[in-house]
N, C-alpha and C positions, 0 to 999 in steps of 0.2 A: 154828122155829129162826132166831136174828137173824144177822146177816150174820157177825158177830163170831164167833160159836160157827159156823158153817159152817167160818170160813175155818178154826178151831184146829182142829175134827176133821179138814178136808184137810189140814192139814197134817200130824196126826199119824195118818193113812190113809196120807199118800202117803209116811209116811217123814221127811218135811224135820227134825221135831223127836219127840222120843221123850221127854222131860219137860216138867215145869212150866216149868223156868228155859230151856230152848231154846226151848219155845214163846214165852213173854216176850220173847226175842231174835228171834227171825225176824220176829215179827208186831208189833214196835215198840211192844210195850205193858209194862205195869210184871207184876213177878211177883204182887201182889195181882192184879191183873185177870185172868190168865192162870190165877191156883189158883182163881177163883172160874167160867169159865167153865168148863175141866177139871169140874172137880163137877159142873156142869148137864150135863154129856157124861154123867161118870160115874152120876148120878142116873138121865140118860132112858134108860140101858142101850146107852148107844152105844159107850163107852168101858170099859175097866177096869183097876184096877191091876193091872200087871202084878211086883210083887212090886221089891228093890229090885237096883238096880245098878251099878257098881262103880262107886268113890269116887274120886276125885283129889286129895281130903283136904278133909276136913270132913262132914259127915254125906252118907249118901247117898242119893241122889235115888230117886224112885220112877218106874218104866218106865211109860210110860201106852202101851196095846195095842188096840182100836180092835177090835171085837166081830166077825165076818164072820157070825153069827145074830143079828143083833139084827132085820133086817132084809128083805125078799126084794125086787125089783122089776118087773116086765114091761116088757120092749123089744120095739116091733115096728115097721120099715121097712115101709113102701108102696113099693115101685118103679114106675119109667113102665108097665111091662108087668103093673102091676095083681100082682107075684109078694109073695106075703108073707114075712118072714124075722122069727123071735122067739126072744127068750133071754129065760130067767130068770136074775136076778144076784142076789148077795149084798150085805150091807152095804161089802164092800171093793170089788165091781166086775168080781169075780170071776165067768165067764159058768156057773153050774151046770149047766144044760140048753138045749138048743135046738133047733128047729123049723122047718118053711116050708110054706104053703102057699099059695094063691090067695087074691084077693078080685076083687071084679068093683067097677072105680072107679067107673062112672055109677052104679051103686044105692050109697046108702048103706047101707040095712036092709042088703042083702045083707052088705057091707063088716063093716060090724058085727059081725053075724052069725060072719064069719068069726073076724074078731080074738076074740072072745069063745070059739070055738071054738079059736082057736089059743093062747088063755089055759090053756084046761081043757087042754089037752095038756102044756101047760108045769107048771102048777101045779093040781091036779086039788082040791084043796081049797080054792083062791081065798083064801089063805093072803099071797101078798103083797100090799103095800101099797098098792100103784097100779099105774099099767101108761104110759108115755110110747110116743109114737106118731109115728114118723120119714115126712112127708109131703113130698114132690118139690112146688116151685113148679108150676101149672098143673093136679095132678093130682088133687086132692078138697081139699072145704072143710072145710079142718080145724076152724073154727068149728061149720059143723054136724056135722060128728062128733064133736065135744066133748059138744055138747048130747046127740046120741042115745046117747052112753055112758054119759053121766051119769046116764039114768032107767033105764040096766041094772047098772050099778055104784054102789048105793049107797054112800055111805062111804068109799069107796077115791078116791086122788089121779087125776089125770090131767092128762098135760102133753101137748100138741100141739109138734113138734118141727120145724124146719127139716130136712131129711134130711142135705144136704151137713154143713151145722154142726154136726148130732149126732154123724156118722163124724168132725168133723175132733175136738168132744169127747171122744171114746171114744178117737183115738188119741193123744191127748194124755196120758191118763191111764191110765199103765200099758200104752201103747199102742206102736206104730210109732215115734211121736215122744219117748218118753219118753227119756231126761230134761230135752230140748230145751223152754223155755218160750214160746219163738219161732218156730214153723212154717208149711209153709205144705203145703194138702191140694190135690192136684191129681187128679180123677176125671175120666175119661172114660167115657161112655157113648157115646150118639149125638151129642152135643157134646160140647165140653172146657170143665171149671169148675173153680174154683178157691174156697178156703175160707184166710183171710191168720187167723192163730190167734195175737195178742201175749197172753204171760203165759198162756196155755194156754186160751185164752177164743178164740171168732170174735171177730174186730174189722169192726163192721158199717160205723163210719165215722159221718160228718156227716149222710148222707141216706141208712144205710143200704145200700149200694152199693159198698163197699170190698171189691175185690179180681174183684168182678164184671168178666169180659172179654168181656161181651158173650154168653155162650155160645156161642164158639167154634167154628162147625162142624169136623168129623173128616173124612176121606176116607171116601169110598165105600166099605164093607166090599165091594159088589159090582161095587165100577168097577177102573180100574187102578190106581189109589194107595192099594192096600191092603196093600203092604210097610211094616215095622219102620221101613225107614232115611224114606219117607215119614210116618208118625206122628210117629217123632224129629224129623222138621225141623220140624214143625207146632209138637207141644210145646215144641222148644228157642227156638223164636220167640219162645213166650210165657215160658218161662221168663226168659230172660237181661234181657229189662224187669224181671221183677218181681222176682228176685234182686237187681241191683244196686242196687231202691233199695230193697228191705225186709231184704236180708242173714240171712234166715234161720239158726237149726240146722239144719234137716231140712226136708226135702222130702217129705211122702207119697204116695205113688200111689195109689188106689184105682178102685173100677168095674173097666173090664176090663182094668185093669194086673195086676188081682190074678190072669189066668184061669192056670191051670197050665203056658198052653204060650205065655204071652205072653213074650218075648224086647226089649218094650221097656224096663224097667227097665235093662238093662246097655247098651241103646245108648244110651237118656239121660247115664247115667254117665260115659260115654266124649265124648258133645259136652260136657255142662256138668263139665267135667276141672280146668276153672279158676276151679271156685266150690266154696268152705270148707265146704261142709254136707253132710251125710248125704242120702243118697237114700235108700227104703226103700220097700216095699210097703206095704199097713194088716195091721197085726199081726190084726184079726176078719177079713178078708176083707168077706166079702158079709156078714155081720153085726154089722159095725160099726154102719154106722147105728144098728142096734134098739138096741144096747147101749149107744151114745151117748142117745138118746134117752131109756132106764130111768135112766143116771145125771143127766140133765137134770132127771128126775122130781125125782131125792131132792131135787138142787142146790135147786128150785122148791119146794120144803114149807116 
């Protein structure tokens, strides 16, 4: 797929344009360019007409509709703690099934092993098309697990995936942050990190390193600064830098913002009271990542 045709099926995926002559208008191209990549959509079965739709005078346009079987993907997160989490999605992004189980990080056979097992769970006839693979900095080499999945999956894609970057893609897209094209993901685990998302993309920056805070240490889940209004102040530190000069839509929280009985969400809200953006949980949860990561897949073919 060229970048060209990527960007018209996002677009008419995500909505922004539903015919020829809208796609031509969003994406700054003439309407010959636009009816001939539509066709390569419609052709690879990615797209199809969807019959036609009301007129505003003069002949009427034909609805282009974006297939959710054309397609299937594999998403699976690594977390620090070696836990695995995997969805099967559709061609829209939509998560069909999903899964979790263990991998053991120091072995990779093992690793493997697992992911491969946690495939056949998701998709028992090895039916979709690739499988993308959400890896935390520091915790397995995703170059050599490339390799060892490659001489068990013949044929099928595979995309090795930043993990933060993959949750902050998946909430971008039909996500937490949607319809905001300018966000910014903020997870806490045992640090606090940050993912700056322009136009619904990570922005890695000049050396790669944009929006990197250092990995921020958290209080001690087991010391005394393991109250709400302590985490708030931690976060609100870092936020109110990075809001003022990146001015987000949305804010995500993800990791353990997301837990059931987490309470910092509405105190952030309440400090950052004086900034225009949406705050919001990750719309997957704890399976964001995997699902960021499947959709990175298709992005990468």
């Amino acid at each position: 797929m060229t970048t060209t045709e990527a960007t018209a099926y996002n677009c008419v995926r995500r909505g922004v344009a539903r015919t020829r002559a809208e796609l031509a208008r969003v994406m700054g191209v003439s309407r010959p360019t636009a009816s001939t990549v539509t066709d390569t959509l419609i052709s690879s079965g990615l797209l199809r007409d969807g019959g036609k739709c009301r007129s505003s005078g003069g002949r009427a346009p034909t609805l282009l509709v974006p297939r959710p079987d054309a397609f299937s993907l594999i998403g699976v997160d690594i977390n620090a703690s070696g836990r695995l989490f995997g969805v099967r999605v559709d061609a829209l992004g939509d998560v069909t099934d999903r899964a979790a189980g263990y991998a053991v990080s120091e072995s990779l056979e093992r690793t493997t092993s697992e992911i491969l097992a946690l495939w056949e769970r998701l998709d028992p006839d090895f039916d979709a098309i690739g499988i993308g693979i959400a890896v935390g900095r520091g915790t397995l080499n995703g170059a050599m697990l490339m390799k060892a999945l490659r001489r068990k999956l013949i044929g099928k894609y595979i995309h090795i995936a930043e993990r933060l970057s993959a949750a902050a893609v998946s909430e971008g897209f039909r996500g937490g942050a949607d319809p905001e094209r300018d966000y910014l993901l903020l997870s806490l685990e045992e640090t606090l990190e940050t993912v700056i998302c322009i136009g619904g993309r990570p922005f890695p920056g000049a050396h790669g390193a944009a929006g990197d805070l250092g990995r921020l240490p958290v209080p001690d889940r087991n010391g005394e600064d393991t109250s709400f209004d302590a985490l708030a102040a931690q976060c609100t530190a870092v936020l109110r830098c990075v809001l003022a000069v990146f001015d987000p839509g949305a804010v995500v929280l993800a990791g353990r913002f997301t837990l059931p009985d987490a309470e910092l969400p509405r105190h952030l809200k309440e400090r950052l009271g004086g900034f225009d953006c949406r705050i919001v949980t990750a719309k997957f949860g704890e399976f964001s990542a995997a699902r960021g990561a499947a959709l990175q897949t298709h992005f990468s073919i």
